[in-house]
Legacy VTK file of the C-alpha trace (Angstrom):
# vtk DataFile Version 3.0
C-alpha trace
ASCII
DATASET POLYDATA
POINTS 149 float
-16.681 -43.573 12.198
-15.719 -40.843 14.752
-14.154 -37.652 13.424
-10.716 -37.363 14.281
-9.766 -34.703 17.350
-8.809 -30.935 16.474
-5.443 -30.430 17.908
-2.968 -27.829 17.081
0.187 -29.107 16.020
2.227 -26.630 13.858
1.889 -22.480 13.755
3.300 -21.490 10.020
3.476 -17.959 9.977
4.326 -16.465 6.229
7.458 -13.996 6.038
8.905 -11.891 3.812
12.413 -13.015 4.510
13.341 -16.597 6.111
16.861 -16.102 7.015
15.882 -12.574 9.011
12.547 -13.920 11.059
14.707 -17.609 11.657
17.536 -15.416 12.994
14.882 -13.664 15.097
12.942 -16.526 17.048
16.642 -18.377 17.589
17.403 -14.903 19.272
14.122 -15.352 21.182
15.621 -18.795 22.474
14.069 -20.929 20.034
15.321 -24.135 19.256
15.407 -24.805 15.328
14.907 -28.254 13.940
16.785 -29.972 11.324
13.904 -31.413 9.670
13.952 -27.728 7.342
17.992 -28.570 6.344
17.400 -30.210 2.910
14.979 -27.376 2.034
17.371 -24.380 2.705
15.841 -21.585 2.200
12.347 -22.352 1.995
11.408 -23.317 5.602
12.359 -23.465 9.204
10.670 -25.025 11.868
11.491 -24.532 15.311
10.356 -26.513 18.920
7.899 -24.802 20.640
6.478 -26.760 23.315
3.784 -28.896 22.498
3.503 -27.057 19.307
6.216 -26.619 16.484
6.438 -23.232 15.045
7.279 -22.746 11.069
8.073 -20.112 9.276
7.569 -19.870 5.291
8.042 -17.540 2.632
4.409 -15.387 2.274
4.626 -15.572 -1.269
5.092 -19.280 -1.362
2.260 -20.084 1.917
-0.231 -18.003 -0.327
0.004 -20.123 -3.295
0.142 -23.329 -1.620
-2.974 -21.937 0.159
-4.152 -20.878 -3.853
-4.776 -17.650 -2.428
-3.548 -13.616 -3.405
-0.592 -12.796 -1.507
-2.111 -9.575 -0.528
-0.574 -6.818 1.825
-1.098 -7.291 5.590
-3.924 -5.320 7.344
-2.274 -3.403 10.438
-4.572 -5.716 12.315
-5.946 -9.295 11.011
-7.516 -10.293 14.153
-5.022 -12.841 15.390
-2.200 -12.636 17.576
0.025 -15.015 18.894
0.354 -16.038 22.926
2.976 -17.002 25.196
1.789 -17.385 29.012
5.094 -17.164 31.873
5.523 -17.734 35.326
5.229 -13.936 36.337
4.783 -10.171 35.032
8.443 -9.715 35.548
9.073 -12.400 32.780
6.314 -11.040 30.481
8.403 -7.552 30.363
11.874 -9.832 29.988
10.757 -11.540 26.937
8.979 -8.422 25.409
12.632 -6.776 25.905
14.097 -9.955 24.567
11.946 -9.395 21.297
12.739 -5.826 21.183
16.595 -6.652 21.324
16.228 -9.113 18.409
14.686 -6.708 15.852
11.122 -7.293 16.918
8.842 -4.066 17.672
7.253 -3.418 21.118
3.857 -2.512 20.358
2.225 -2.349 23.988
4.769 -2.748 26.901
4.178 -5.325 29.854
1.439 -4.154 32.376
-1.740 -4.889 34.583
-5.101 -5.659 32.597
-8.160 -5.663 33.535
-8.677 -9.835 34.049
-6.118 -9.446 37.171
-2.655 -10.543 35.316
-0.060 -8.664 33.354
-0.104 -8.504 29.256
1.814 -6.770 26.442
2.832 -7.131 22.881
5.006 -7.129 20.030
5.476 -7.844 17.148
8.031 -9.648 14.533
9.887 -8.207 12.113
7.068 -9.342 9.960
4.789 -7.423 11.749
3.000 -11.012 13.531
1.838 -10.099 16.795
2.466 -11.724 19.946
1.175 -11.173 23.450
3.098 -12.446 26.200
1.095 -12.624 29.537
1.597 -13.864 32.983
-2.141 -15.349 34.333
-2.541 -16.263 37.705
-5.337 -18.329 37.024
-4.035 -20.175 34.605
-1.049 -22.389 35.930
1.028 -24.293 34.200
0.969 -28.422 34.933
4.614 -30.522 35.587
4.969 -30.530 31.571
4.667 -26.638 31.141
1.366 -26.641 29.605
-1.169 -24.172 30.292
-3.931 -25.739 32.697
-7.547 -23.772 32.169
-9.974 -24.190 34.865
-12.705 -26.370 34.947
-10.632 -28.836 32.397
LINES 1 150
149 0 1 2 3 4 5 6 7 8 9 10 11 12 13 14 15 16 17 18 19 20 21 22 23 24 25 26 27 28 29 30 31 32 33 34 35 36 37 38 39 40 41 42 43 44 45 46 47 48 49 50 51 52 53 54 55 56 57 58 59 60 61 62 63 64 65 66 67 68 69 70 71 72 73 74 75 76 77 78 79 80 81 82 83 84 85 86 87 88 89 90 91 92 93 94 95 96 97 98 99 100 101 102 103 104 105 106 107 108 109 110 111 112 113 114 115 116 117 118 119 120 121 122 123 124 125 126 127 128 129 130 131 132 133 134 135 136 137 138 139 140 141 142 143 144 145 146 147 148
């Protein structure tokens, strides 16, 4: 028996209040699903790509998990990444966050690797980094090609 492949499906991020972060990735352009309707108030999911994005009361993902619920670090050593077509859209969509209720934490500009990066973060304090690589294209589909894949 082969073990089965890892693939990412679904991103649950834990907030502290559902109708606030929902409100903020439909103002991002998200697309919410109605497979959260009959649970009102305890979960949202929303299209995102080839990966489906839900968001969960903390409180509630903790015990699930049967872990504390214990207070955020300012840094957990994960962010979140969105990849566009150029650095202009990287700054539009950090702007877009910023106009939502999200908080720019480091604004759209040249790095090091030879593309454009910045971040922010929702109003739960996730962090996202939204870069524009020019060695990473995207294929007919929109996904992210690496190289030598």
């Amino acid at each position: 028996m082969t073990a089965p492949d890892l693939r990412l499906h679904l991103v649950t991020l834990g907030v502290s209040d559902l109708s606030r972060a929902a409100a903020f990735y439909r103002a991002l352009g998200l697309v919410e699903s109605k497979a959260g309707e009959g649970e009102a108030g305890n979960v949202a999911f929303f299209h995102a790509g080839n990966v489906v994005l839900s968001l969960f009361p903390r409180g509630r993902l903790a015990e699930d998990a049967t872990l504390a619920d214990t207070p955020p670090q300012p840094f957990v050593g994960l962010t979140l990444a969105c990849n566009v077509g150029s650095p202009e859209e990287a700054a539009a969509l950090i702007a877009r966050a910023e106009a939502a209720g999200g908080r720019v934490v480091k604004p759209a500009q040249k790095v090091f690797w030879g593309g454009t990066s910045g971040y922010f973060a929702d109003p739960d304090g996730h962090l996202w980094e939204v870069a524009h690589n020019p060695f990473f294209p995207f294929d007919a589909e929109g996904r992210l090609m690496l190289p030598g894949a």
